[in-house]
Biopython code that builds the backbone (N, CA, C, O; Angstrom):
import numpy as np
from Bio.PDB.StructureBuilder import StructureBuilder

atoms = [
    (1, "UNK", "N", (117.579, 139.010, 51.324)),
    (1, "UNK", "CA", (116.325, 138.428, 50.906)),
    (1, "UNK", "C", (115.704, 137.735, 52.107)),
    (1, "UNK", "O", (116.473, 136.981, 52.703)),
    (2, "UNK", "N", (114.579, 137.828, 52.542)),
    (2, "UNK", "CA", (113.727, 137.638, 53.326)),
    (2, "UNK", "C", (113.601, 136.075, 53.057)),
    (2, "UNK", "O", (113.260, 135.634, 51.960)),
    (3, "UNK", "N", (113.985, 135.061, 54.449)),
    (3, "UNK", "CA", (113.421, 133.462, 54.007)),
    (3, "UNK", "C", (112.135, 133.216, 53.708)),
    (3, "UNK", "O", (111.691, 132.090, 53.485)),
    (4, "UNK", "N", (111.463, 134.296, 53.690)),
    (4, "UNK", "CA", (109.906, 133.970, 53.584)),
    (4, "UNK", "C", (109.078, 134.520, 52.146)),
    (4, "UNK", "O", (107.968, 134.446, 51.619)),
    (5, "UNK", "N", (110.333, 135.072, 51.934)),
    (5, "UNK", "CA", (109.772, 135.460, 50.265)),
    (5, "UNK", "C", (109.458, 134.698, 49.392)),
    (5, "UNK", "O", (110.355, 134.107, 48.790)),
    (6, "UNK", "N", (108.100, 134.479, 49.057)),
    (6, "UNK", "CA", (107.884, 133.818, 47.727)),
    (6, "UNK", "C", (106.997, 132.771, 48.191)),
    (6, "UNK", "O", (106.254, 132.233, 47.370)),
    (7, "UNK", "N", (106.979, 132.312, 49.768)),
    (7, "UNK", "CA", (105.919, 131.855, 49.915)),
    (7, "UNK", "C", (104.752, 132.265, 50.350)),
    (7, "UNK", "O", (104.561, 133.335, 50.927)),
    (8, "UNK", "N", (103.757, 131.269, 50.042)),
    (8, "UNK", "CA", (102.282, 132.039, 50.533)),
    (8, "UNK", "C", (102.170, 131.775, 52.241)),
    (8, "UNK", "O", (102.041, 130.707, 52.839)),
    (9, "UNK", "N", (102.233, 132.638, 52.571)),
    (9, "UNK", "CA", (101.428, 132.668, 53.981)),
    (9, "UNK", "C", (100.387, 133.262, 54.224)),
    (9, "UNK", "O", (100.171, 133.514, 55.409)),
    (10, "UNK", "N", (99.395, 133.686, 53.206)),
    (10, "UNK", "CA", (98.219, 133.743, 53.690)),
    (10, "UNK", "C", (97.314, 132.652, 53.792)),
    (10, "UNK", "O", (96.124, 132.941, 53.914)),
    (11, "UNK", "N", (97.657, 131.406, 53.764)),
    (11, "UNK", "CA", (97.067, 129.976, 53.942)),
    (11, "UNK", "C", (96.612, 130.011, 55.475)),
    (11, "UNK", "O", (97.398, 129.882, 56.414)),
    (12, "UNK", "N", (95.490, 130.167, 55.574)),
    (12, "UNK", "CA", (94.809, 129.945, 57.290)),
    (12, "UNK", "C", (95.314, 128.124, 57.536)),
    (12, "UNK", "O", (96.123, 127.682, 58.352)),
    (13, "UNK", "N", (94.858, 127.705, 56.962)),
    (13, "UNK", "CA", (94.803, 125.522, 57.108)),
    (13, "UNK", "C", (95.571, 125.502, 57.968)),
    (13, "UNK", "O", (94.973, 124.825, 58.805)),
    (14, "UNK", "N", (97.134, 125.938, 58.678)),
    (14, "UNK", "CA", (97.457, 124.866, 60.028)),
    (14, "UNK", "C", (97.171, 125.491, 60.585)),
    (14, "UNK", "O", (97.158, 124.848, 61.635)),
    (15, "UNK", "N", (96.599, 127.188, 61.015)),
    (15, "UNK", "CA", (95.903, 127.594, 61.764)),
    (15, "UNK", "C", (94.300, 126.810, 62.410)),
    (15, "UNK", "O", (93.987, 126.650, 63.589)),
    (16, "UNK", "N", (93.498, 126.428, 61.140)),
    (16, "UNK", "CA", (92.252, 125.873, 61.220)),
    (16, "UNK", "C", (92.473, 124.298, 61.777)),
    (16, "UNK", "O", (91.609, 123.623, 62.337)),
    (17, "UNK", "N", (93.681, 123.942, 61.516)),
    (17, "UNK", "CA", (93.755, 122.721, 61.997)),
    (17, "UNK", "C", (93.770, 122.649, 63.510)),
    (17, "UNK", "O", (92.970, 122.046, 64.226)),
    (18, "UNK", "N", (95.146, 123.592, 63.981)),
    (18, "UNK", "CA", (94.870, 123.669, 65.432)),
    (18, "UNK", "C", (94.187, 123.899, 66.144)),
    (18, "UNK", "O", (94.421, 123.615, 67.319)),
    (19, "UNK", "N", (92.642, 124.722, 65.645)),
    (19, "UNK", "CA", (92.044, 125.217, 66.038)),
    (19, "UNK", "C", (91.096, 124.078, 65.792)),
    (19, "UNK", "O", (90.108, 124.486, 66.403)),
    (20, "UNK", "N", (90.753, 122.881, 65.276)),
    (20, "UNK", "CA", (89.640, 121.823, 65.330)),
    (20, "UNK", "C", (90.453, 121.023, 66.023)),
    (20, "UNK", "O", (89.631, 120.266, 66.539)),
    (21, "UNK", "N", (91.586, 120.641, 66.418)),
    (21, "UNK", "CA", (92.599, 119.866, 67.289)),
    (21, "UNK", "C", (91.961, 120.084, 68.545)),
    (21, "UNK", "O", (91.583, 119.257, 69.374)),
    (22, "UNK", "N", (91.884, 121.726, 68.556)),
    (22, "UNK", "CA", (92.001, 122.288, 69.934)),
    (22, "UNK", "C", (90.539, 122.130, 70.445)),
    (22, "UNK", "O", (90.284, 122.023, 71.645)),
    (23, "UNK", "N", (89.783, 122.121, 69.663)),
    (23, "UNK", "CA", (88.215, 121.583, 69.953)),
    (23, "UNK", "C", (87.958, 120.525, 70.745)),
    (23, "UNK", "O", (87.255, 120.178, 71.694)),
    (24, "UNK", "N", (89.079, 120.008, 69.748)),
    (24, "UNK", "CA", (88.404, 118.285, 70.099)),
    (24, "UNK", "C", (88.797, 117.909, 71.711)),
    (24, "UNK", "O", (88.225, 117.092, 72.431)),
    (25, "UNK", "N", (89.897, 118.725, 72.021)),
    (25, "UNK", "CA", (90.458, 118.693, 73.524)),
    (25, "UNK", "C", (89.563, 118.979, 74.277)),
    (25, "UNK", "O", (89.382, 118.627, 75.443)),
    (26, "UNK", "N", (88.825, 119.797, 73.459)),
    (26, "UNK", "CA", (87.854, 120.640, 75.130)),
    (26, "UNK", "C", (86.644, 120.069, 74.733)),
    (26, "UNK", "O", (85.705, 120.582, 75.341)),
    (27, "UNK", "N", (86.224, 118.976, 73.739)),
    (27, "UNK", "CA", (84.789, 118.237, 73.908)),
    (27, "UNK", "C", (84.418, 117.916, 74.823)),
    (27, "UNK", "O", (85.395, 117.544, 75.473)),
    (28, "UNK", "N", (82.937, 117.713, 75.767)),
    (28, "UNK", "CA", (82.219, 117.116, 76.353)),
    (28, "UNK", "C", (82.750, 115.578, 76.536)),
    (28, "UNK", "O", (83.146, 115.125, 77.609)),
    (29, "UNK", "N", (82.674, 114.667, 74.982)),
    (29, "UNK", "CA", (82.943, 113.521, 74.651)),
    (29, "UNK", "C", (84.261, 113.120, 75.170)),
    (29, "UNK", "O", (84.339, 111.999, 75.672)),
    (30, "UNK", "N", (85.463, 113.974, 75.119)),
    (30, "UNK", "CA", (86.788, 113.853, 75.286)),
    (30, "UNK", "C", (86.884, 113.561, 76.767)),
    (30, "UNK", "O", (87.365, 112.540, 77.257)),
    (31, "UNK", "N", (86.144, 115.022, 77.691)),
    (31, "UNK", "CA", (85.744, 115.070, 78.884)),
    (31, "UNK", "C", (85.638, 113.707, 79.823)),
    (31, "UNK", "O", (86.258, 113.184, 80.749)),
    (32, "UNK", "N", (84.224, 113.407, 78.837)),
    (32, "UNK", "CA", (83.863, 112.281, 79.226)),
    (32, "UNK", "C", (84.574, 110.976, 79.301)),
    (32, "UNK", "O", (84.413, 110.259, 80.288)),
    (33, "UNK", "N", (85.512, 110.549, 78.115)),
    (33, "UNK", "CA", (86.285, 109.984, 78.143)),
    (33, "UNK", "C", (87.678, 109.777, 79.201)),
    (33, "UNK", "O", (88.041, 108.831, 79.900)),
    (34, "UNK", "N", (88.089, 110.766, 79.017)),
    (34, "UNK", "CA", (88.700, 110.870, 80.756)),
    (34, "UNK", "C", (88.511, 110.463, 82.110)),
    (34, "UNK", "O", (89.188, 109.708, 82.808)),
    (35, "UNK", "N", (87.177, 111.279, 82.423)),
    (35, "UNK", "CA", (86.355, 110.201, 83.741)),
    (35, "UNK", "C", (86.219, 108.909, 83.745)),
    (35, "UNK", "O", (86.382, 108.301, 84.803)),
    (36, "UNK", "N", (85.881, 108.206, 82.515)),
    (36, "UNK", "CA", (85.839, 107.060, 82.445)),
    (36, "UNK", "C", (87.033, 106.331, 82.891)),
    (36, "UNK", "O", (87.112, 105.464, 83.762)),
    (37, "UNK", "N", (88.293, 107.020, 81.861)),
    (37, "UNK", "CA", (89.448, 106.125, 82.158)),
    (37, "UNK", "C", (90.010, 106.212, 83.554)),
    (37, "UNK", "O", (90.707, 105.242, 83.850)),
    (38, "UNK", "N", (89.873, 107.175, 84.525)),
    (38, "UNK", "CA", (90.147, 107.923, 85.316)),
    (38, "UNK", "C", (89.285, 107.177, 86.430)),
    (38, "UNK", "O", (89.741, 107.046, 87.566)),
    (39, "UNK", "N", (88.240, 106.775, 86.137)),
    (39, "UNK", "CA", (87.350, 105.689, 87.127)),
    (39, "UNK", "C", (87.914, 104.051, 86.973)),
    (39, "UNK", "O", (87.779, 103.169, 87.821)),
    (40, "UNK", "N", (88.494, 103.944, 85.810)),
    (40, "UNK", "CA", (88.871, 102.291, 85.422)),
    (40, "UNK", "C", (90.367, 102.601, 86.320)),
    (40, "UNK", "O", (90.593, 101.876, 87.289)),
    (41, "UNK", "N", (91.391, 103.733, 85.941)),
    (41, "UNK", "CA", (92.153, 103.470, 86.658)),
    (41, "UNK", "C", (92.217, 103.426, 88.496)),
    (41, "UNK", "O", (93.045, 102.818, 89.175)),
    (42, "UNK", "N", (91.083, 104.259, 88.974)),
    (42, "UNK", "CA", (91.773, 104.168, 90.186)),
    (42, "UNK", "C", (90.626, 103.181, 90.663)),
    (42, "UNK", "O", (90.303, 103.442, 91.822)),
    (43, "UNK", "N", (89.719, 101.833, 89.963)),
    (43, "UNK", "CA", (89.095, 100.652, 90.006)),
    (43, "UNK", "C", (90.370, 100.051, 90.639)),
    (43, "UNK", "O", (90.541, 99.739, 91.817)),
    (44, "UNK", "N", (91.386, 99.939, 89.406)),
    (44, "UNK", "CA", (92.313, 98.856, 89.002)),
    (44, "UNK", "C", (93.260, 99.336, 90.038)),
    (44, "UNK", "O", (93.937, 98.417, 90.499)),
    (45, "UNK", "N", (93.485, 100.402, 90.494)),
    (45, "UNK", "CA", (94.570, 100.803, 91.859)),
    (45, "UNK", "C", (94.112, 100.108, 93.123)),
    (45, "UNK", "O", (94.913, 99.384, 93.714)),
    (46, "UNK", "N", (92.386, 100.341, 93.767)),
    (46, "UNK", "CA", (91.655, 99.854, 94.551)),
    (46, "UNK", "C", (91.899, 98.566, 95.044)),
    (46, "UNK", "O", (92.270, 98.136, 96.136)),
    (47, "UNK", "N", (91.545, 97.962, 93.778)),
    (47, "UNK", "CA", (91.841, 96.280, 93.097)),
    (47, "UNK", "C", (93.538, 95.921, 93.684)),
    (47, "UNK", "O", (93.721, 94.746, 94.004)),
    (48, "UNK", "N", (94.366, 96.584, 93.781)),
    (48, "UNK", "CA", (95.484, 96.085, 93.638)),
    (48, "UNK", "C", (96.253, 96.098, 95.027)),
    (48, "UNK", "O", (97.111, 95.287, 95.373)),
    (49, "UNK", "N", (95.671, 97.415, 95.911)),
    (49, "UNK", "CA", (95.201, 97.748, 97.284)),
    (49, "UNK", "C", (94.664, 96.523, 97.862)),
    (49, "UNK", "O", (95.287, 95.712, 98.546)),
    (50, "UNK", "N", (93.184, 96.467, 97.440)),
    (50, "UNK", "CA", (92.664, 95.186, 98.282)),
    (50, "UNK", "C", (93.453, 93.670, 98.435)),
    (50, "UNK", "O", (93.332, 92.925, 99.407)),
    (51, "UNK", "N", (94.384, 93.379, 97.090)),
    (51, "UNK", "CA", (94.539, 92.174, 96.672)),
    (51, "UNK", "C", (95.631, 92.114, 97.615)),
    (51, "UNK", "O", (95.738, 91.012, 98.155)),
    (52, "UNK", "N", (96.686, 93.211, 98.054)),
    (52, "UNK", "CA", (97.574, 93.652, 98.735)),
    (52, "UNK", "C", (97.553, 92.978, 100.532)),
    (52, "UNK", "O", (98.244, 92.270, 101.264)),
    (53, "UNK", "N", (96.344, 93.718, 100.562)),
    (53, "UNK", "CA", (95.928, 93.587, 102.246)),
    (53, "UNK", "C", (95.267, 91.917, 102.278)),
    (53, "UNK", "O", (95.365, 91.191, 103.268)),
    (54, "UNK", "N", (94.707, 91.580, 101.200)),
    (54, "UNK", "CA", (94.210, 90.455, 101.321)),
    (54, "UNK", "C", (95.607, 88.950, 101.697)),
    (54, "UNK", "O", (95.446, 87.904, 102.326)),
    (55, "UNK", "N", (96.925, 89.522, 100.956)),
    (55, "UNK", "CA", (97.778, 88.625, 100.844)),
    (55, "UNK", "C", (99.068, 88.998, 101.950)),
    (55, "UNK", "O", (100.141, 88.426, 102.144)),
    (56, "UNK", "N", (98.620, 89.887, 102.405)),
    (56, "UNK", "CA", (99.080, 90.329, 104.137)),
    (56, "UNK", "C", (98.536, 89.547, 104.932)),
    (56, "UNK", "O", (99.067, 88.659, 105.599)),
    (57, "UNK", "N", (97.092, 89.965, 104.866)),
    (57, "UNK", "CA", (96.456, 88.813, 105.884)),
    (57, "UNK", "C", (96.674, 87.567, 106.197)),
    (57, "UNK", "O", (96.629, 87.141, 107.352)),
    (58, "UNK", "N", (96.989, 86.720, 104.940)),
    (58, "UNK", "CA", (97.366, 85.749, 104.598)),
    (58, "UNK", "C", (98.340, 85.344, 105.596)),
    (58, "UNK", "O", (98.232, 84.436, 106.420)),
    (59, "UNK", "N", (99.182, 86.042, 105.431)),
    (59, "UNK", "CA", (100.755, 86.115, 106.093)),
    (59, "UNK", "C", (100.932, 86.282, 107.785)),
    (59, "UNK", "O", (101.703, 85.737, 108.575)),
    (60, "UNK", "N", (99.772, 87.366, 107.975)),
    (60, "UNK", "CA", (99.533, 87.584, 109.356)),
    (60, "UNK", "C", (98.944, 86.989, 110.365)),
    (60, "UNK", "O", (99.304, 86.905, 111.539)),
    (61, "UNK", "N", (97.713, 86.448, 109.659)),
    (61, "UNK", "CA", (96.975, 85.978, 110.136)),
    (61, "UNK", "C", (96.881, 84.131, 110.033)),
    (61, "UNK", "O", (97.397, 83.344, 109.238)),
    (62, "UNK", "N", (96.141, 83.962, 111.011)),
    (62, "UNK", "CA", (96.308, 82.171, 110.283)),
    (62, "UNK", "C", (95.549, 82.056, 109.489)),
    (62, "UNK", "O", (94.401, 82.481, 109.359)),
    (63, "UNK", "N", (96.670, 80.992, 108.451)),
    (63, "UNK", "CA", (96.309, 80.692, 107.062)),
    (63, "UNK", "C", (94.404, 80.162, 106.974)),
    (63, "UNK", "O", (93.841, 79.463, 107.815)),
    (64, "UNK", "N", (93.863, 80.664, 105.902)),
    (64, "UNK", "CA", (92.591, 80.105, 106.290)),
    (64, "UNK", "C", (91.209, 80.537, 106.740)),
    (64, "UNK", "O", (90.069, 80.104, 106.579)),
    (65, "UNK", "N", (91.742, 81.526, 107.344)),
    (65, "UNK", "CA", (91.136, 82.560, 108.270)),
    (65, "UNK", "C", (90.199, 83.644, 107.525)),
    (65, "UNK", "O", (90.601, 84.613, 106.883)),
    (66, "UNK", "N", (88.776, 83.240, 107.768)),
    (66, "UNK", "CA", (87.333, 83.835, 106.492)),
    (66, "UNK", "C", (87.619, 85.272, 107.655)),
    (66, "UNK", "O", (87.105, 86.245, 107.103)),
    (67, "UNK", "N", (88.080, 85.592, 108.669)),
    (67, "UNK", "CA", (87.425, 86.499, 109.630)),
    (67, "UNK", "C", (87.585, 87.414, 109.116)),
    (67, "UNK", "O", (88.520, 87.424, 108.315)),
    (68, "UNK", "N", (86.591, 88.944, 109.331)),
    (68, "UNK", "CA", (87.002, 89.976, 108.670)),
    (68, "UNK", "C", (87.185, 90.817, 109.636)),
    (68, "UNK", "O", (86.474, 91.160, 110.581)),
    (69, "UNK", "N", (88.762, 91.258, 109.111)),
    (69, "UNK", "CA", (89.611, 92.023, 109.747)),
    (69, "UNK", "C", (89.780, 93.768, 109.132)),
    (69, "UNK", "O", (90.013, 93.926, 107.934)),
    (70, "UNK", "N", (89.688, 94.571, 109.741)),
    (70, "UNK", "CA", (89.784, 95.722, 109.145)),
    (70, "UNK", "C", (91.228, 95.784, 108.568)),
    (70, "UNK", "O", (91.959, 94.794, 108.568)),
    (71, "UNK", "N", (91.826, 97.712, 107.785)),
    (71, "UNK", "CA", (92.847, 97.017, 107.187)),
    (71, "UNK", "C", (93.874, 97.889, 108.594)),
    (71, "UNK", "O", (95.070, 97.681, 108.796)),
    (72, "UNK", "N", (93.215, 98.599, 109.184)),
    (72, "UNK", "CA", (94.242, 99.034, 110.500)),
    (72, "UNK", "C", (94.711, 98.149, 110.902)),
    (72, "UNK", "O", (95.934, 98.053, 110.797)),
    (73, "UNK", "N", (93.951, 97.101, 111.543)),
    (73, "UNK", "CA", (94.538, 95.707, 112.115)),
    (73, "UNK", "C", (95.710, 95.355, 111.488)),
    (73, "UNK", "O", (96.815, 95.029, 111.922)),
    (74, "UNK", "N", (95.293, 95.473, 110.475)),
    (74, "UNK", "CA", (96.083, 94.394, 109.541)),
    (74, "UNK", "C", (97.688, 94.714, 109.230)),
    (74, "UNK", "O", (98.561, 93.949, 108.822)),
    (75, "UNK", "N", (97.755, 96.134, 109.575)),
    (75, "UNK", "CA", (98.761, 96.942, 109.237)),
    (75, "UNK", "C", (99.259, 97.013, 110.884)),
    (75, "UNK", "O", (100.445, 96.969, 111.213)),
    (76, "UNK", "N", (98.334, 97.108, 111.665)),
    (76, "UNK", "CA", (99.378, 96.791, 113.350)),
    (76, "UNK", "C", (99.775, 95.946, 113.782)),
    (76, "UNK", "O", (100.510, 95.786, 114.756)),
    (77, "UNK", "N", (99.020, 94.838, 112.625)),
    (77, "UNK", "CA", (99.466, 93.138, 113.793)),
    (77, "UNK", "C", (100.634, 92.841, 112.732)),
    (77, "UNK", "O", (101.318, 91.818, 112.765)),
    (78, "UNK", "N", (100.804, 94.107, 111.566)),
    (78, "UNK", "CA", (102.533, 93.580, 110.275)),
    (78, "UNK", "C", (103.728, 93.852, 111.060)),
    (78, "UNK", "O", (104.738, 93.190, 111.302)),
    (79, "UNK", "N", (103.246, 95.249, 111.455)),
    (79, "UNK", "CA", (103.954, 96.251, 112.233)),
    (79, "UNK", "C", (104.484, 95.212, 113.356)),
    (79, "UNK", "O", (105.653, 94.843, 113.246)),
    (80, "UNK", "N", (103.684, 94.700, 114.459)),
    (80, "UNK", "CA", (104.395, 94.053, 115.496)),
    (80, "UNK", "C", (104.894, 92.945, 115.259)),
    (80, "UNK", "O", (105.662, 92.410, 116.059)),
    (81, "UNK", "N", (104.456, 92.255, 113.814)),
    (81, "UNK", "CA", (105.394, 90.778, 113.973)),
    (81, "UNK", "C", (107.015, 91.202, 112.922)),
    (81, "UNK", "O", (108.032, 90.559, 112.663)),
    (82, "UNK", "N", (106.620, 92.330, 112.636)),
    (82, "UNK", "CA", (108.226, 92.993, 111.685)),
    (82, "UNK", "C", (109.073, 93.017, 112.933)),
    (82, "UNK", "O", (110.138, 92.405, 113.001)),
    (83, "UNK", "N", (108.631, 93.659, 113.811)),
    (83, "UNK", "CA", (108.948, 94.176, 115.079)),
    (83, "UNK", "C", (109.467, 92.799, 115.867)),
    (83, "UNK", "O", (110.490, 92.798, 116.551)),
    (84, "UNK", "N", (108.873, 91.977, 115.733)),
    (84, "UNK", "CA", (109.108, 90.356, 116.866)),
    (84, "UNK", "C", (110.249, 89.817, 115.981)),
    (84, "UNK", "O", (111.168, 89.417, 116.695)),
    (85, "UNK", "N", (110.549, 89.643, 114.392)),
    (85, "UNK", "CA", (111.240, 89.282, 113.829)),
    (85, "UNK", "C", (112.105, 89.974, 113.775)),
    (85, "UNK", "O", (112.810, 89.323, 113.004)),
    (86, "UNK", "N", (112.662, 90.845, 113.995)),
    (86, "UNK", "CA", (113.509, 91.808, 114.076)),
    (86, "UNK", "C", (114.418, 91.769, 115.368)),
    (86, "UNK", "O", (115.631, 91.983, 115.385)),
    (87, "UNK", "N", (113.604, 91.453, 116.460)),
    (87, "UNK", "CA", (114.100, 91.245, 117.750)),
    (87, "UNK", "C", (114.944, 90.016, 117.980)),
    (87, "UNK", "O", (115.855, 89.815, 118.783)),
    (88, "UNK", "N", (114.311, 89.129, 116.919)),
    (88, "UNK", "CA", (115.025, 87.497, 117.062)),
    (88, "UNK", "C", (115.898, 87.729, 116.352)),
    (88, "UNK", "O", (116.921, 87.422, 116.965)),
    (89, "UNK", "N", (116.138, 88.091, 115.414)),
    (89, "UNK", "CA", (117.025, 88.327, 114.154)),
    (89, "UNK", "C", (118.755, 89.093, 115.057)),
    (89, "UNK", "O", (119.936, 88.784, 114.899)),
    (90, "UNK", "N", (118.075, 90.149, 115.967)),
    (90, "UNK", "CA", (119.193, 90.725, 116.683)),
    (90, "UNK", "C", (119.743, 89.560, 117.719)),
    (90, "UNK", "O", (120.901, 89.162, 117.842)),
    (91, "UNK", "N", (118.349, 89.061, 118.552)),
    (91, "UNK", "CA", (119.393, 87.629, 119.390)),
    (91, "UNK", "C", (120.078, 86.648, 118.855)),
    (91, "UNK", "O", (120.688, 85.868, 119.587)),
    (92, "UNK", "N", (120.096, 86.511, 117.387)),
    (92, "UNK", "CA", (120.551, 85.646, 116.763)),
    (92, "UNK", "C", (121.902, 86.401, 116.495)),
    (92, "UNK", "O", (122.861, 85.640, 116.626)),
    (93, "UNK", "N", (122.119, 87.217, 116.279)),
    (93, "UNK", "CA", (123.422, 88.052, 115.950)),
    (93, "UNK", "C", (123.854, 88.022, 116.436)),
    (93, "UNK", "O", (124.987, 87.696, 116.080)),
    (94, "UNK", "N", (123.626, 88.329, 118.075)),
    (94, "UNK", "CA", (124.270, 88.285, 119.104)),
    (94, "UNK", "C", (124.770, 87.242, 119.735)),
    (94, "UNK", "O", (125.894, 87.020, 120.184)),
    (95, "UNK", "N", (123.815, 86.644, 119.714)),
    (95, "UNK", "CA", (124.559, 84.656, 120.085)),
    (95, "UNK", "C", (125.486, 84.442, 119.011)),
    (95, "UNK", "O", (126.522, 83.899, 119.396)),
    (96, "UNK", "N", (125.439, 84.698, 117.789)),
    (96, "UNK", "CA", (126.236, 84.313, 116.824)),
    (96, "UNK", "C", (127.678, 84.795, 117.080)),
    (96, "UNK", "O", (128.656, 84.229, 116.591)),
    (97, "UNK", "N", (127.722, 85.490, 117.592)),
    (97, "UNK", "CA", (128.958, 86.913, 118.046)),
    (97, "UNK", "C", (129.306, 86.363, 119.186)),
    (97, "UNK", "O", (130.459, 86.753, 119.370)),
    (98, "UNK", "N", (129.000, 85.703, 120.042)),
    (98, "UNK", "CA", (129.124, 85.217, 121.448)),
    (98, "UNK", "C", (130.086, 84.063, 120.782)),
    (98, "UNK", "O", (131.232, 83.967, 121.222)),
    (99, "UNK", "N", (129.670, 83.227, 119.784)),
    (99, "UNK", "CA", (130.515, 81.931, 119.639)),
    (99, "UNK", "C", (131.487, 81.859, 118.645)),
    (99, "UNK", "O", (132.147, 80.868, 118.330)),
    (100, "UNK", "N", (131.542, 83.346, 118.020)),
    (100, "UNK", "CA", (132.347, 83.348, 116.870)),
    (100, "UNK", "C", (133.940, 82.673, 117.186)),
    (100, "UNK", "O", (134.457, 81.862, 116.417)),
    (101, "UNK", "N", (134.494, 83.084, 118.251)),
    (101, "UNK", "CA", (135.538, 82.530, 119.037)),
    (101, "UNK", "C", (136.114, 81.162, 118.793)),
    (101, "UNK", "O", (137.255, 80.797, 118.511)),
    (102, "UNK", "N", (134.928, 80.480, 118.992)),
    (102, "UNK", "CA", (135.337, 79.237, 119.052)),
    (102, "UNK", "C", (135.471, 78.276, 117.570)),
    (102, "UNK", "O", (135.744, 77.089, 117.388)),
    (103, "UNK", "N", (135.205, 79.186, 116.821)),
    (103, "UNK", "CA", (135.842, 78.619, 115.076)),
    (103, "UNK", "C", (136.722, 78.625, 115.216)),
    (103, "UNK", "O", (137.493, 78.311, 114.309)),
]
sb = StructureBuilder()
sb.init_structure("model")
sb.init_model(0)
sb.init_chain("A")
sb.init_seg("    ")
for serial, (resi, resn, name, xyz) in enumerate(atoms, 1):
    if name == "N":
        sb.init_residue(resn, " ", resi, " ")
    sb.init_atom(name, np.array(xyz, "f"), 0.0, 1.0, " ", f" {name:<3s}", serial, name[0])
structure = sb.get_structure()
């Protein structure tokens, strides 16, 4: 016996359903909706970018400081003080290693 015996399948309805589902995907309105969110999100990425470089600066630069700095700068003068701290960080190791001895 066939599992399908006895029911009706000539019922179009979840056919017609998918098929006004599938509409609604490809609306104009839907479309539109997208761009929108799609403009709010990469607002709020921008936003989070700027707030980023703004609180670098901070760090890099002296505190205080209205000057406007591009964000290359801002990212070469991180780069060389990672770089300066890094260098002290190793003379410190090394002196540290020089006197370990004498504990």
């Amino acid at each position: 016996m066939d599992q399908h015996e006895g029911m009706d399948t000539s019922s179009d309805e979840p056919q017609l359903q998918i098929a006004e589902l599938s509409s609604q995907c490809d609306s104009p309105e839907n479309d539109e909706n997208k761009k929108i969110k799609r403009r709010e999100s990469d607002a709020k990425c921008r936003a989070n970018i700027s707030a980023g470089f703004d609180l670098l600066k901070e760090q890099v630069y002296a505190s205080g400081s209205q000057e406007k700095v591009s964000k290359e700068s801002i990212l070469q003068e991180s780069y060389m003080r990672i770089k300066y701290l890094e260098g002290i960080l190793v003379a410190l190791q090394q002196t540290k290693g020089k006197y370990d001895h004498y504990q």
